[in-house]
Legacy VTK file of the C-alpha trace (Angstrom):
# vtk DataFile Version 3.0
C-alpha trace
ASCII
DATASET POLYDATA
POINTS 187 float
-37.337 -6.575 -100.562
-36.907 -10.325 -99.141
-39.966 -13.038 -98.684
-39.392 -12.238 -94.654
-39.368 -8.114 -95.224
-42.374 -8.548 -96.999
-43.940 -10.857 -94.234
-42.960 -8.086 -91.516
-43.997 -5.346 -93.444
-47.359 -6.549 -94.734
-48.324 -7.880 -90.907
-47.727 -4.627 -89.404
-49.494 -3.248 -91.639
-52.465 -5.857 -91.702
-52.508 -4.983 -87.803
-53.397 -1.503 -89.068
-56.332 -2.648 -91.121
-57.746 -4.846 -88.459
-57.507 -2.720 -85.698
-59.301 0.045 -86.841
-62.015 -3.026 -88.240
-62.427 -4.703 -85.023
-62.596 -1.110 -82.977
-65.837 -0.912 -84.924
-66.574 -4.828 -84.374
-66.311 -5.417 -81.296
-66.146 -1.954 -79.459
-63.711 -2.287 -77.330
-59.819 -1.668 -77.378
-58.311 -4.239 -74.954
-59.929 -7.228 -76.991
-59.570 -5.142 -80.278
-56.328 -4.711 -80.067
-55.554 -8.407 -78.851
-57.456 -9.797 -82.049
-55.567 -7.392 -84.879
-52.452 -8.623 -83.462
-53.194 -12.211 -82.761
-54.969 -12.561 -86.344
-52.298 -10.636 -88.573
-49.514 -11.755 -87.234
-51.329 -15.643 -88.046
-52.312 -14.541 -90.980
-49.241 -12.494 -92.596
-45.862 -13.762 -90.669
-47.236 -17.382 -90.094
-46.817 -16.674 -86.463
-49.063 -18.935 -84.201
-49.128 -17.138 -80.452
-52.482 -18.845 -79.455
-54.807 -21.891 -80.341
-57.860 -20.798 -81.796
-59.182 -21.566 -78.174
-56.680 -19.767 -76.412
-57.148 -16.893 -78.371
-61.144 -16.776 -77.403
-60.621 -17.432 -73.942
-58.064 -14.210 -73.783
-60.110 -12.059 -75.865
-63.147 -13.127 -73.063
-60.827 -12.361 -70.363
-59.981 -9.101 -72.481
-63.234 -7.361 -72.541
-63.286 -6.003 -69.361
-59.826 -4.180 -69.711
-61.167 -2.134 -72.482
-61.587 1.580 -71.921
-59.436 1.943 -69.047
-60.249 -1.139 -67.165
-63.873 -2.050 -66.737
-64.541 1.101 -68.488
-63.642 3.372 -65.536
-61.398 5.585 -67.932
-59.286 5.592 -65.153
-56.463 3.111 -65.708
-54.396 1.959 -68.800
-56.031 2.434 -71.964
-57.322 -1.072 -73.556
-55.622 -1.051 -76.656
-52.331 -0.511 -73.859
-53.038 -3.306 -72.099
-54.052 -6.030 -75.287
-50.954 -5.074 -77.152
-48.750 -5.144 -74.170
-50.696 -8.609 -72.969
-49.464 -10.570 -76.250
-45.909 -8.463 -76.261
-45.274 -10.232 -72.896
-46.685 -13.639 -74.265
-44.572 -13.889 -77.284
-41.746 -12.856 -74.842
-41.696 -16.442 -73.670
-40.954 -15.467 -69.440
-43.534 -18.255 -67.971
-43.056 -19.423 -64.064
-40.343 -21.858 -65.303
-38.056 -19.342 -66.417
-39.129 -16.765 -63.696
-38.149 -19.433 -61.224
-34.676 -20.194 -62.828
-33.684 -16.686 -63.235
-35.032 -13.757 -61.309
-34.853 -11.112 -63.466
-36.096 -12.954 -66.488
-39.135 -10.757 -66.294
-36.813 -7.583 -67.075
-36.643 -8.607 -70.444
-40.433 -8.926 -71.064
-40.539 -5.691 -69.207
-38.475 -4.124 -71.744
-40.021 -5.322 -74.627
-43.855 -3.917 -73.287
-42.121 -0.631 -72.720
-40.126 -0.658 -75.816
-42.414 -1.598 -78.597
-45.914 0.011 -76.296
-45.525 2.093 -73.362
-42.889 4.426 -74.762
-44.228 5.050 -77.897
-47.703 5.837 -75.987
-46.030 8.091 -73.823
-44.600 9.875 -77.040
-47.291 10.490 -78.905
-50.046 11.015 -75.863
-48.218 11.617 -72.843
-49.897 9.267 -70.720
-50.995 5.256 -70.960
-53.845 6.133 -68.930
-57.174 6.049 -70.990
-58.583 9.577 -69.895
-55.301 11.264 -70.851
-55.226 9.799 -74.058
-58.585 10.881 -74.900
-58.454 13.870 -73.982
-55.249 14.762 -75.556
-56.645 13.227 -78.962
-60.526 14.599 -78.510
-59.922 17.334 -76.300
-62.478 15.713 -73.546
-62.198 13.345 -70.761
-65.073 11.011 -70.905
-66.888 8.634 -68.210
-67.560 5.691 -69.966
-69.489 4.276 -67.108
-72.486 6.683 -68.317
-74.038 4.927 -70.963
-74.901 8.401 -73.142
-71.481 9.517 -72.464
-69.954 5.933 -74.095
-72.084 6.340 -77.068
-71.084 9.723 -77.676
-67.722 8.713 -77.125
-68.332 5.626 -79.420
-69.863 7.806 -81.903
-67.247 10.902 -82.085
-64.673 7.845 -82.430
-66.075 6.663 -85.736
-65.957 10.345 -87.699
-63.130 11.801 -86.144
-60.669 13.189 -88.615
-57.554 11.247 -86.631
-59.586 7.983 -86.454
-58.256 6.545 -89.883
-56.531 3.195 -90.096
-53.078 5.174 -89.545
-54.382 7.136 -86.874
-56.325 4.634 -84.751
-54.906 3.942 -81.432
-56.466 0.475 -81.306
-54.376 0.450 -85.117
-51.338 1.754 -83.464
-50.880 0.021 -80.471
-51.617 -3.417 -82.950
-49.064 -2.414 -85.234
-46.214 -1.556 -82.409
-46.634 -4.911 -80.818
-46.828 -7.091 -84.228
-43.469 -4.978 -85.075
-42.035 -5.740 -81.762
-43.218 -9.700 -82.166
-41.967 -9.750 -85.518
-38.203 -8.877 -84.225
-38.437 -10.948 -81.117
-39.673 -13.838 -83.813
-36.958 -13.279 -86.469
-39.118 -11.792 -89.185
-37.375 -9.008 -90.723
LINES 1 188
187 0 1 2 3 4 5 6 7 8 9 10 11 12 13 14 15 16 17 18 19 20 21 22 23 24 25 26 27 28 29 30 31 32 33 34 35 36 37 38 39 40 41 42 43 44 45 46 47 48 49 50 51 52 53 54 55 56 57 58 59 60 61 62 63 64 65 66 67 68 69 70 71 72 73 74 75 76 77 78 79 80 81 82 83 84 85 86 87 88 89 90 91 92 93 94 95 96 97 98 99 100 101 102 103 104 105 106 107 108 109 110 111 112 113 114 115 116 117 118 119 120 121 122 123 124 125 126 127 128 129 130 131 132 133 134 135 136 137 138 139 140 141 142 143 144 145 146 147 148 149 150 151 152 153 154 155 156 157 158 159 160 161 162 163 164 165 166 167 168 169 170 171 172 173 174 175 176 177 178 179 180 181 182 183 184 185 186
């Protein structure tokens, strides 16, 4: 195994770790999510995506994205949207490059659905919060009831599939660092 193999390897992997760490930090996917990947890639691949101040101001914006946007359940799971949020980033398609070519945002597309959305859609069926927990808890919940959310919160901590490999915040992380990590060149 090369320096750069071992780089790749050991950020995915670190994405894992924090994922599952920050899910029980800071409760909430969207920002959970954003952090694992924004920290191990940093950490591990000696990728910068974000200035320490960047990277707060996101993660602010971040939090109310989590559990299906503004915890409604309703629309894209958190850890979807944080993962797919700093897969777009590191794609590089700003206004300037939007402006110059049309389709430039195909690309960035195509690495969200690629390295997030598909592999979501394989192993839950659905991006869409509710689906997701139901398929993996066998309940929908309604996170805007606050007994409901601690139950949820609760159940999410001892569940058998809730492991660092099993994680969705840990998943999603991982996919997008891997992703990152081939857009960037680390192999």
């Amino acid at each position: 195994m090369t320096g750069k193999e071992s780089k790749r390897k050991k950020a995915i992997q670190r994405a894992r770790e924090l994922g599952k760490e920050y899910e029980n930090l800071y409760v909430g996917c969207a920002q959970s999510s954003f952090a694992a990947i924004v920290d191990s890639l940093r950490s591990e691949a000696g990728i910068e995506l974000f200035t320490p101040e960047e990277e707060d101001k996101i993660f602010t914006a971040l939090v109310g994205l989590s559990g299906g946007v503004g915890v409604s359940a309703k629309g894209s799971c958190g850890a979807v949207t944080g993962s797919s949020f700093a897969v777009s980033f590191a794609s590089g398609k700003g206004r300037k490059e939007q402006l110059a070519d049309k389709w430039a945002s195909v690309t960035t597309c195509k690495n969200i659905r690629d390295s997030v959305v598909d592999k979501f859609l394989e192993e839950y069926g659905s991006v869409v919060c509710r689906d997701i927990c139901f398929c993996r808890f066998g309940k929908a919940y309604d996170f805007t009831k606050q007994d409901v959310a601690i139950e949820f919160l609760s159940q999410s901590r001892k569940h058998p599939q809730c492991t660092v490999e099993g994680c969705t915040i840990s998943k999603a992380a991982a996919w997008a660092v891997e992703k990152i990590c081939d857009m960037k060149g680390v192999t």
